[in-house]
N, C-alpha and C positions, 0 to 999 in steps of 0.2 A: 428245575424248570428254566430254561433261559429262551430270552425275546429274541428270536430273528435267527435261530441256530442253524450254523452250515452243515451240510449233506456230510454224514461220516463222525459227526464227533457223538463221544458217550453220553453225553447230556442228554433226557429226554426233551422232545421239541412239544411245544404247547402249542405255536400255530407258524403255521409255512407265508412266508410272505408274498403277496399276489398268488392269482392263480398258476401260475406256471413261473417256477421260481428262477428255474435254467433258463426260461427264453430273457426272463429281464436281465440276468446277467449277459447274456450274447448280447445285450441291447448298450449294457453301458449301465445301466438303471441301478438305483439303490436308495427308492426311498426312505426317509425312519417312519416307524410308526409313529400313529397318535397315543395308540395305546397300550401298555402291558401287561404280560398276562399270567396268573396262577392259579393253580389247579386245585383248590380246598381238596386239605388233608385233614390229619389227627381226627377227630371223629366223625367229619363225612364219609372215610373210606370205612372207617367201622360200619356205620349204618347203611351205607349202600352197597354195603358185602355182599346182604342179605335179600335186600329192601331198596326200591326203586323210585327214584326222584319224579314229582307230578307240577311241583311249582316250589316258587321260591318266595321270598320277603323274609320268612322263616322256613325252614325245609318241612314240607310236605309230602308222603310218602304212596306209594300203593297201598299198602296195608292200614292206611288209616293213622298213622302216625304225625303228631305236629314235633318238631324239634326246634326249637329257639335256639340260635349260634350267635357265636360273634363273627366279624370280618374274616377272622382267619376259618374257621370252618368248625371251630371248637364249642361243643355242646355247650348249653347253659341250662337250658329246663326242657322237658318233652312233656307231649302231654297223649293222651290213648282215649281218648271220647269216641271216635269212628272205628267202625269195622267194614266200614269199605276205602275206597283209594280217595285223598283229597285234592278234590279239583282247584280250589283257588284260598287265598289265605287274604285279610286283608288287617291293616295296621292304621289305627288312627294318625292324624298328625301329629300329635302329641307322644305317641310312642307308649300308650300307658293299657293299651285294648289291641285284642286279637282277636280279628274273628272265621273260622275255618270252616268250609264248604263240602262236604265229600257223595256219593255216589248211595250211600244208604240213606240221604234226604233231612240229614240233619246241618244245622248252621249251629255253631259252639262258639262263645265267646268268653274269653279268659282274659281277666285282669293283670297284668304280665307284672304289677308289683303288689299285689292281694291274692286275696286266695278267692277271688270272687270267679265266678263262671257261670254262667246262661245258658241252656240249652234248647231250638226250636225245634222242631220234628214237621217234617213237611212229607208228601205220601209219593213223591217221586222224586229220582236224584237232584242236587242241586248243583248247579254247574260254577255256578260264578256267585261271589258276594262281596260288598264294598259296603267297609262301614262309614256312616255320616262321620265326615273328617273333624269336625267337633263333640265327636261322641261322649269322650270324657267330661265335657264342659257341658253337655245339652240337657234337659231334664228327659227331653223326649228318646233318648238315648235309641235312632233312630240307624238301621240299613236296609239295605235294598238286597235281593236277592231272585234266583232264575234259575231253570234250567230244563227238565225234557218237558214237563208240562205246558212250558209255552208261556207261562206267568212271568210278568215283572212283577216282585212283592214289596211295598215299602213297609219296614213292621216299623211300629210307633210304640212305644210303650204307653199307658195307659194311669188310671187311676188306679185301677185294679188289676189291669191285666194289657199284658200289649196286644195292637191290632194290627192285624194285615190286611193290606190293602193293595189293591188289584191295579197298579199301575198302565199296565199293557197287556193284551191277551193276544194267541188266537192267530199268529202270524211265527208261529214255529218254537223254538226252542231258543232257549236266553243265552246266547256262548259268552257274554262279557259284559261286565259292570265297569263302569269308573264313575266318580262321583268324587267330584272339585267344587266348593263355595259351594252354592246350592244349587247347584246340576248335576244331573245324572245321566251320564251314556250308555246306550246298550246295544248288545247287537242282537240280530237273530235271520231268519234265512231271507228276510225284505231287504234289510241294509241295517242300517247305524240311526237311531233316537234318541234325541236330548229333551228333557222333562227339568224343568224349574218346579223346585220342590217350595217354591215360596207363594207364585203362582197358583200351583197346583195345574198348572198347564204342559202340555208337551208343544216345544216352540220350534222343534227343524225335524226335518227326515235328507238323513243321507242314503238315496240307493244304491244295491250293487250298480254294477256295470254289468249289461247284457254279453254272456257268454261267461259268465265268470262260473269256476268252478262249485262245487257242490258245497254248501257253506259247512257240511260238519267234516270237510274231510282235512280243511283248514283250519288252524286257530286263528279266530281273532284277535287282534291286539288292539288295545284302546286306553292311550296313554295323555293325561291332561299337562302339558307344557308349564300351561298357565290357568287362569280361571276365564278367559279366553278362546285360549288355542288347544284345540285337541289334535292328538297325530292318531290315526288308522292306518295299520297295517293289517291287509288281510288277501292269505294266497298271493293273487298277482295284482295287488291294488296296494297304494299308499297314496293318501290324501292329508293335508293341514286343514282342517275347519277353524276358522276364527269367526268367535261368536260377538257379536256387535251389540250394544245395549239400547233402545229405543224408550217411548214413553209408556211406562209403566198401565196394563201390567202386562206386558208382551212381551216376547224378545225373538231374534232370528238371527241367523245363520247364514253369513256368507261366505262361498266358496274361494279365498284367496290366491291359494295355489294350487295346481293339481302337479304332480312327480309322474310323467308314464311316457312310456312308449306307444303311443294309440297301433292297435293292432288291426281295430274297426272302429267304424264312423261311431261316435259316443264313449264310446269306450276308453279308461281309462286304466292302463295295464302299465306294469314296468316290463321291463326287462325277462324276454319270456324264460330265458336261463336259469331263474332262481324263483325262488316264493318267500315271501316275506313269514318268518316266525315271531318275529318281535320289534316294534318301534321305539326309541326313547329318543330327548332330546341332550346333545353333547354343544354344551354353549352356541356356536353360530352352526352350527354343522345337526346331521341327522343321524342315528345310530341303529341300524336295522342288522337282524340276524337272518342271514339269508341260508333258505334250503335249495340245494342242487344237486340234480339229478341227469346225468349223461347217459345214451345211447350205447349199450356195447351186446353185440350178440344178439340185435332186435330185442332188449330186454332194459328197461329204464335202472341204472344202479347206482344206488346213494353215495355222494361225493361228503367229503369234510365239509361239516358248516363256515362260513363264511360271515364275518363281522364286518361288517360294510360302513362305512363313513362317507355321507354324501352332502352337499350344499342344498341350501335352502333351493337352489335350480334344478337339482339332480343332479349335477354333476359327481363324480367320486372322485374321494379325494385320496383314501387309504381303500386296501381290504386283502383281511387278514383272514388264511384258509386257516381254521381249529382243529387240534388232531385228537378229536371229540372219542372216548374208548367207545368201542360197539357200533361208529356211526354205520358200518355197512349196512346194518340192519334195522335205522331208524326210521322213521317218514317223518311228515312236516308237523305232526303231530306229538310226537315228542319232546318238542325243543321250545324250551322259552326264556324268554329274555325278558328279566326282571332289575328294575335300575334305582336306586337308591340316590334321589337328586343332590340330597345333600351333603354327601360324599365323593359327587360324580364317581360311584361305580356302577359298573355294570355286571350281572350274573346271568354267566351262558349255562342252561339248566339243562341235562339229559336224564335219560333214567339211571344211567350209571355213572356218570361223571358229573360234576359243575366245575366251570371257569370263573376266577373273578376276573375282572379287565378294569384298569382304571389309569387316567392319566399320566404319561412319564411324567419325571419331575427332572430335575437339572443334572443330576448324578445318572438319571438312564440314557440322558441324552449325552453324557460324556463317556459313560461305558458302550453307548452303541458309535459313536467317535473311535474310541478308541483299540477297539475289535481290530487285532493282526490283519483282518479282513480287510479292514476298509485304513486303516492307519493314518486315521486324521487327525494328527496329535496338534498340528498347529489349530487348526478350529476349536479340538479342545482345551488347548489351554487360554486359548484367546475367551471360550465360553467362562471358564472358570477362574479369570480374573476379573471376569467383568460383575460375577454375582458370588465369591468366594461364601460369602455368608452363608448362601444355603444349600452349601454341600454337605451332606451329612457320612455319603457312605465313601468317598475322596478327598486326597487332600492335594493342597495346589502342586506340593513339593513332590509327590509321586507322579503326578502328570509329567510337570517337568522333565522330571531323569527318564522317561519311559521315552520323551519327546528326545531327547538326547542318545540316549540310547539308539531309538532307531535313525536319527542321523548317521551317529556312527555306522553303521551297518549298513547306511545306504552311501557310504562314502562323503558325506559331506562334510567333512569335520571342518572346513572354516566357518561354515554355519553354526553349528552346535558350541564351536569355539565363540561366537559371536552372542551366542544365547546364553551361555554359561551366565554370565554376571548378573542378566535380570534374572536365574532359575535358581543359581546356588546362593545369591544375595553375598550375605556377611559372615554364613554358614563355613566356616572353617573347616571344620569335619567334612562335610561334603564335598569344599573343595580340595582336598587330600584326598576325597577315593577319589574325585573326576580327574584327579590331574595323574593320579595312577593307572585308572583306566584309558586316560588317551599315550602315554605310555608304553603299557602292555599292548596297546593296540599299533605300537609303532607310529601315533600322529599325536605325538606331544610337541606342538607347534606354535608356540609363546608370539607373543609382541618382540620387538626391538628389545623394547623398553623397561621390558621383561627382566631380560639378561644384562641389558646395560644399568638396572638397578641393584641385580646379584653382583655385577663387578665395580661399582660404587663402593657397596658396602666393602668387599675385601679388597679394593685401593686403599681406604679410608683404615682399616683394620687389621687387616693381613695379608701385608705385601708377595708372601710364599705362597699364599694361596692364589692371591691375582695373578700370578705368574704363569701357575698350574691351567687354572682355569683358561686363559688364554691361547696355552698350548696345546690343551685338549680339546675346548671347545671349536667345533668350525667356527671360521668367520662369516659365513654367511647367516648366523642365526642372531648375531646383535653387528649394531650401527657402531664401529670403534669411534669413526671420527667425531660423532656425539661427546665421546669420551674426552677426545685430544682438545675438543674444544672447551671444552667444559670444568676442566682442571689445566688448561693450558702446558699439554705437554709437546711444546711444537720442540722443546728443546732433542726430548726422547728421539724424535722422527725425521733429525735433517737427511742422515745417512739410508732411510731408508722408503724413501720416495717410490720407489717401485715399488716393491712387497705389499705397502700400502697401498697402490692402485691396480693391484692385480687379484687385493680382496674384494675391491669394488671399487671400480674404474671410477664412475659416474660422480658417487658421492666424493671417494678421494681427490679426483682433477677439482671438483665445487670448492673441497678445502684447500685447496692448494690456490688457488685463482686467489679466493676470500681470503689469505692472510699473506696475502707475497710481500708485508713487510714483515713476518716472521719465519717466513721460507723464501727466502730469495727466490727471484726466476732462475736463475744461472744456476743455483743449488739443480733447483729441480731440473731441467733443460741438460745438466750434463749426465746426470743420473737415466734420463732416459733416450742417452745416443743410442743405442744398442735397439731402443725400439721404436723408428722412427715412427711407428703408423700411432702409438701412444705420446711420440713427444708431440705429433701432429694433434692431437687432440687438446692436449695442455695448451699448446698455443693460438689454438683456435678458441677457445675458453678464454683463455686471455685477451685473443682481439674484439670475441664480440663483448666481452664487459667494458674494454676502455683501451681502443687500438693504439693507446703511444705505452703501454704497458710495455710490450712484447718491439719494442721498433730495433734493439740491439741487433735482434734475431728474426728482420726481415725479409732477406735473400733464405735462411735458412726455410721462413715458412710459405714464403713463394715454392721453393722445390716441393714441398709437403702439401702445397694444393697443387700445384701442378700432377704431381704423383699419386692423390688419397681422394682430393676433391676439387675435380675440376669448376664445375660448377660454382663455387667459390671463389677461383681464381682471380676472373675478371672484376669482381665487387672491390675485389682486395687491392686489384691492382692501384685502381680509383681513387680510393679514400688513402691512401699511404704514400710516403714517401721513401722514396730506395735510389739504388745509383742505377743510371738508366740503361748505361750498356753492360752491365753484370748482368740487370734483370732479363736485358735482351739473350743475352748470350744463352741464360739457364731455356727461355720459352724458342730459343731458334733450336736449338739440342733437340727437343721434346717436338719440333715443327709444330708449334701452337699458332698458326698464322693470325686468328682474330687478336690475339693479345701481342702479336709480333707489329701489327700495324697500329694497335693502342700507342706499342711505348716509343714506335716511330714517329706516331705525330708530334708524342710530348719531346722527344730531340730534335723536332724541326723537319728531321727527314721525310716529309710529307710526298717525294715524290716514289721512292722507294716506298710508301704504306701503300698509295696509288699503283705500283707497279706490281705488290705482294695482292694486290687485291683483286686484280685483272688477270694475271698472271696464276695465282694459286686459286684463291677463293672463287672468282670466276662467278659475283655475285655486281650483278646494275646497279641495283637498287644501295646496295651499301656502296658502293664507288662513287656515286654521284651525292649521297647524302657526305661521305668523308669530305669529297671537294667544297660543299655546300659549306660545312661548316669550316673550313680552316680561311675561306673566304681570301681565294687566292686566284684572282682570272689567269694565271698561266697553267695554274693545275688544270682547269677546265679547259683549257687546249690542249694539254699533255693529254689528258682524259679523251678528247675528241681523236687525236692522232694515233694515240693507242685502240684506238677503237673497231679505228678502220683495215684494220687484222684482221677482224672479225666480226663475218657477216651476223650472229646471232648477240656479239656485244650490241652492235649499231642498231639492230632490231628495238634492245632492253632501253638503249638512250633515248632513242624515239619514244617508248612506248611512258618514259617516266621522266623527261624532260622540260617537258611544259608545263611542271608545276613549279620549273624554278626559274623566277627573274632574274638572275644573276646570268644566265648566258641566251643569245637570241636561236632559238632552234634554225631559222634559216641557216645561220654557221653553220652548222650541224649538218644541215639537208644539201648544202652546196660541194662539201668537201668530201660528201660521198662517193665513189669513183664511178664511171658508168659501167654498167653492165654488171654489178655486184646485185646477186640475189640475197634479198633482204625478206624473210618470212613476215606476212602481216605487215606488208606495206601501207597498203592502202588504209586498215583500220588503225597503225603509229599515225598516221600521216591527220586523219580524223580525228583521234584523240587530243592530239598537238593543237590543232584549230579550235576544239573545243575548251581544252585550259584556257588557251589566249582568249579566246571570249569571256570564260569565265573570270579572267584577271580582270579583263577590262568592265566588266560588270561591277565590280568589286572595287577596281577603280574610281568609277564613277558615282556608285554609292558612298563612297568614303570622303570623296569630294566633296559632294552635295551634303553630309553631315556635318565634314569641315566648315564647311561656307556656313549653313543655320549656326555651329558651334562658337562661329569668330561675330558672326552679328547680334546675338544673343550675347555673348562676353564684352564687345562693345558699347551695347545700350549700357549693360548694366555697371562700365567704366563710366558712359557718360553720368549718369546717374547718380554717381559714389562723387564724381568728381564735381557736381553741383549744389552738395547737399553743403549746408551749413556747419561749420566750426565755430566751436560753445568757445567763447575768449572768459575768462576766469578773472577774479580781481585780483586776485594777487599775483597773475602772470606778470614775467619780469621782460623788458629786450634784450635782445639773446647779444644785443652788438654794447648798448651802455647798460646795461641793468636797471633802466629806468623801469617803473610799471604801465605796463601798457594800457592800461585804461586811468587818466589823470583824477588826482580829485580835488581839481578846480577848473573852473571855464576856459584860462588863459592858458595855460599848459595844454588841451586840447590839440587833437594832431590826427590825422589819419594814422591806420598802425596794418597793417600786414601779416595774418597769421595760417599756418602750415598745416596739413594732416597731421605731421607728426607730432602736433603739438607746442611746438617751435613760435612766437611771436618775435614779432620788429616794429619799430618804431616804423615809417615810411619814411621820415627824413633821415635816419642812421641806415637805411635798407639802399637809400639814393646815393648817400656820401662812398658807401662801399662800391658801388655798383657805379661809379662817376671816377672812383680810384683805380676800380679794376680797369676802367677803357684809357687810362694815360693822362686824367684830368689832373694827378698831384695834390699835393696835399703842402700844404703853408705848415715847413718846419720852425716858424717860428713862436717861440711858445708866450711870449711878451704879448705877442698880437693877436688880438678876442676875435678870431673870424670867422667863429662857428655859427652855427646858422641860425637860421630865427625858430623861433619855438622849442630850445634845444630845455633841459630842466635844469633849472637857477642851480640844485644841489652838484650837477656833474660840472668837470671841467672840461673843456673841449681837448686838453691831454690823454682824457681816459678813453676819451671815445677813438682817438686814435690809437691809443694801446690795445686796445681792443681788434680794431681793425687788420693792426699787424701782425695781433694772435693768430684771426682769423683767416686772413686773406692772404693764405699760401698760391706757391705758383699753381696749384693745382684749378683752385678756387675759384683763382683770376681767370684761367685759361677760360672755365666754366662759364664766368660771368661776362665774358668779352664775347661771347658767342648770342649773349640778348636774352641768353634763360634766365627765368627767374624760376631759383632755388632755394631752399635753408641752405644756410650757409655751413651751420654747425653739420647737420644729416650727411651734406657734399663731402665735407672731411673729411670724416669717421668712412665713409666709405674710400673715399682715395688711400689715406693712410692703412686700410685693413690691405686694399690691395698692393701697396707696397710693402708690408709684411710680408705678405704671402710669396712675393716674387722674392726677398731676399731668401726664404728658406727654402727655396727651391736652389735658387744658387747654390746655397751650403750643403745642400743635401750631397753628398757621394754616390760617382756613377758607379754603381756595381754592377758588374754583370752575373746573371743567376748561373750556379752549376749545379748540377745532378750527381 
């Protein structure tokens, strides 16, 4: 038996997926089932050789047969009470009573672990029977039963004898019992009735739906959820009744939801396609056995039954066509769907076959993954590490190589290469066959790392063999220079600088750049004359890591961007120093004019870059920004004279002139000759006017900002220049080293002190400032003729030592002019700027060469 089997294989198929299994593949479609499915063997196919299936819980036969099985299909006990077919079986909740229904009016009830059994004898067949799901535990040991007479029967057992009692009469025939907690549902040709057995009241009536077909030609199904929720299936009808509890002792029945396709007003019908044979509940979802019956040859003809999965809204979510033996010849009468909640399975029942169906588990869901079909090995092995524990019938490691496997096959082998290590782990053996089978597959295709750790080892071991291995192995399959750098064998590789960069350019030139002080540049550089478009790259390597690397062999890689990389050129030109008229010579050769007027400007020859630029490049806008910047007014005459050649140069000077102040366009517009046609006269002549405007806009705002700028930097001189200076007690004068603030009354004096921090006595600030204008100074040192207030501890000697220190010619010149300065701050500046001019003297005029 396999779930979901494609068209053509030996396997028998147990159900076809969707109704039309071809068009969902056109479509793209591949849903998984909910559920899978087997076909009970081992003694159901014995007994139903003969003998033909009527109902299930235990198998029921035509012949009057009860058979007790287990899940898989294997006999356990039978029992032979009836001799006619049995209609309905039912099983306590306890699992410890049986009681069976059949056509010759008897109900039999068998103790299923004693040898106990009961039998009732009623005067016409019994259709349906549900024993009180407490029966084992109840004294009253208490079911319900019905069928053509039209009676609902509750038997009670008795003191003496049990009684039957006439629950409902008289509205047709009993087609279905259930009986959950203590209600009882039943059907018969009015609708559906629930009877509270505690009560002794009947508390809801569900009716058909008008137009609905003939109630015996359908079975009903009437399956209790909960104590609750009852599901009705019947014909073209499914309904949820949820029964609501009120104040005792009453209770009703409201309608929740209804599942249908309304066909007519009231009417509550599915789907006219099919007919319901059987309800049960599948955790959030709905599980109906649908009968269908298609059109062909004006004659209705029996299709595969259909196991339907739908949402509490009706929607569907699965449905799975069963390839039920015999179904050509069934009706909707022979099929019923019997469900064992607390196994969640379900049993698809015919006369001749039964299905179980019951939930995939993890391992169905990775074998339907990983079906050639659909090949979704990464989903599967992604499912079966996330829950490895409860795989039972795979293991992670078979996933894996399967997953591997078909990489290879679909050519992806750096994938499978990448997967290996999480799939094969620390598996040695395994990875011995995978590394033989990428191999034989011709994509044995390692890491670097790989090979540069197999040549490790036989550097480190066996020099013969490192050898070998070298000569044999391509180099493009491990990294050598890893190697040279790693064991430092730059010694091995001065001679052989090429070979090494023609196994790989990129990485080799990196090594060569990164140790140029263990491979000389000159090593490398003469090694690669022979190929210049490679030596060109060694030295371009080398200028963009650290351009005074490479400066020996400057002219050589100007020729090599001139030749390989123009583009380049110019940067290079820029940032390097070279001799200026080699460089010129190499780019006048090659007529490189933008880089011919470069190395003009840097030789001065700025009238020739002007003349190359008018003359060859025949570009405005770069002729006028050259003049602009070398900032030379007779170029910009030259530039005007040359101009007047040509009437479309004089055009471009117009039209891009007046953004520069350095010449007055009038020149320009005057030394035009008359009668030269000038294109876009009139709109040069506009644009010209409108720069000048705009300069002068520009102008005048820069002014008006200057002006706020300087009166704003003013206030806040004045400002600075009014604020008070902290004088300190222990300031000294800077002319006697007296302290500027005395401490005593008589010594008191005015004192004079500076931003910079600088104090003076006033009377040593006056004596200097009275020397500096030609007043003289009394060299006599006998005679006391220093001034009043001078401090008793100085001598009027020192204050003129002082004086002399201080009061250089510079000083004086200062102080003859009436400013008052620090004396010491005037110095220190004079003297720096005589410094400064002696070293400009000293300095040598050298003149620059190129």
């Amino acid at each position: 038996m396999k779930q979901g089997a494609r068209p053509g294989e030996d396997k028998e198929e147990v159900y076809e997926e969707g109704e039309d299994e071809s068009d969902e593949e056109d479509e793209g479609e591949d849903e998984e089932p909910k559920l899978k499915y087997q076909r009970l063997g081992f003694s159901v196919l014995e007994i139903l050789k003969d003998d033909s299936a009527t109902c299930m819980h235990t198998l029921g036969t035509r012949t009057g047969m009860v058979y007790l099985l287990d899940f898989t299909g294997n006999m356990i006990k039978k029992y032979s009470n009836h001799s006619a077919a049995v209609n309905e079986i039912s099983i306590d909740e306890t699992g410890e009573y049986l009681a069976s229904c059949s056509d010759d009016g008897r109900v039999v009830i068998h103790g299923l672990y004693s040898n106990e059994m009961v039998e009732f004898a009623y005067r016409s067949p019994i259709l349906s029977v549900a024993l009180d799901p407490h029966y084992a535990r109840s004294k009253k040991r208490s079911f319900a039963c019905g069928g053509r007479a039209g009676s609902l029967v509750l038997n009670v057992k008795g003191f003496f004898r049990s009684s039957n009692n006439v629950i409902h009469a008289a509205e047709g025939p009993i087609y279905a019992i259930a009986w959950c907690g203590s209600l009882i549902a039943w059907a018969n040709d009015i609708g559906v009735k629930i009877y509270d057995v505690n009560t002794e009241q009947r508390i809801t009536f569900i009716d058909r739906p008008k137009g609905s077909p003939k109630a015996d030609l359908y079975r009903c199904s009437l399956c209790w959820e909960d104590p609750h929720t009852l599901l009705i299936g019947w014909a073209d009808m499914e309904r949820v009744e949820h029964t609501l509890p009120t104040a005792a002792p009453t209770r009703y029945v409201e309608i929740a939801e209804e599942y249908s396709a309304p066909q007519t007003t009231g009417a509550h019908l599915i789907d006219e396609h099919y007919f319901v044979c059987g309800i049960a509940p599948f955790g959030e979802y709905l599980c109906l056995l649908a009968y269908i019956e298609e059109e062909e040859n004006g004659r209705k003809v029996p299709q595969p039954p259909e196991l339907r999965i739908i949402t509490r809204h009706n929607e569907e979510v699965s449905s799975d066509a069963l390839t039920i033996h015999g179904y050509e010849s069934y009706k909707a009468t022979s099929y019923r769907l019997d469900h064992l909640a607390s196994e969640s399975l379900f049993y698809i029942v015919s006369p001749k076959d039964i299905v179980l169906a019951k939930p995939r588990d993890l391992d169905d869901h990775i074998a339907w993954l990983i079906d050639p079909y659909r090949a979704r090995y990464e989903e599967a092995l992604q499912a079966a590490e996330a829950n490895e524990a409860q795989l039972l019938r795979h293991r992670l490691i078979d996933i894996g190589e399967k997953y591997l496997n078909h990489l290879l096959e679909k050519g992806e082998v750096a994938k499978a290469a990448e997967l290996s290590p999480k799939i094969l782990k620390r598996d040695g053996a395994l990875w011995e066959k995978w590394i033989i089978e990428f191999a034989r597959r011709r994509e044995l295709k390692l890491k670097d790392y790989v090979y540069e750790m197999v040549l490790n080892h036989y550097l480190r071991h066996d020099h013969k063999g490192f050898y070998n291995l070298i000569t044999e192995w391509p180099h493009t399959i491990y990294n050598i220079q890893n190697l040279i750098t790693t064991y430092n064998l730059f010694h091995a590789i001065q001679d052989k600088v090429l070979l090494l960069i023609e196994c790989d350019q990129d990485r080799a030139i990196k090594l060569f750049v990164d140790n140029v002080d263990k491979v000389p540049v000159k090593t490398v550089v003469q090694q690669l004359n022979d190929t210049p478009r490679i030596q060109h790259a060694y030295l371009h390597a080398l200028f963009t890591k650290d351009p005074h690397l490479g400066e020996e062999y400057t002219l050589l890689q100007l020729k090599h961007y001139a030749e390989y990389d123009y583009k380049q050129l110019k940067p290079f030109l820029i940032q390097t120093i070279y001799p200026l008229e080699k460089a010129y010579k190499i780019v006048e050769e090659r007529k490189l004019y933008p880089e011919m007027v470069y190395i003009l400007g840097r030789m001065g020859n700025t009238k020739d870059a002007l003349d190359l630029i008018i003359q060859k490049i025949g570009d405005v806008k770069q002729a006028i920004e050259f003049v602009q910047e070398q900032r030379d007014e007779e170029l910009w005459g030259d530039l005007i004279t040359q101009s007047m050649r040509n009437p479309k140069f004089v055009s471009g000077l117009l039209e891009h002139i007046g953004a520069f102040e350095a010449v007055n366009p009038l020149d320009l517009i005057r030394r035009i000759p008359n009668g030269m046609a000038i294109e876009g006269l009139r709109d040069r002549l506009v644009k010209i006017i409108s720069d000048y405007n705009l300069q002068m806009s520009l102008r005048e705002g820069c002014n008006t900002i200057l002006k706020a700028d300087c009166v704003d930097l003013m206030d806040r001189l004045y400002g600075g220049q009014r604020r008070a200076v902290s004088v300190s007690p222990d300031m000294h004068c800077a002319l006697c080293s007296g302290v500027i603030i005395p401490t005593s009354v008589k010594d008191a004096g005015d004192v004079v002190a500076f931003f910079c921090n600088h104090g003076y006595h006033t009377r040593c600030l006056k004596l200097a400032i009275h020397t500096a204008r030609g007043g003289g100074i009394n060299n006599n040192s006998n005679a006391d003729t220093r001034p009043e207030g001078t401090v008793e501890n100085l001598s009027y000697n020192s204050i003129r030592a002082a004086e002399r220190e201080m009061l250089n010619e510079e000083n004086l010149a200062a102080l003859r002019g009436g400013q008052l300065v620090c004396i010491i701050c005037h110095h220190n500046k004079v003297k720096e700027l005589k410094q400064r001019q002696q070293k400009q003297q000293a300095a040598p005029k050298d003149d620059w060469a190129y």
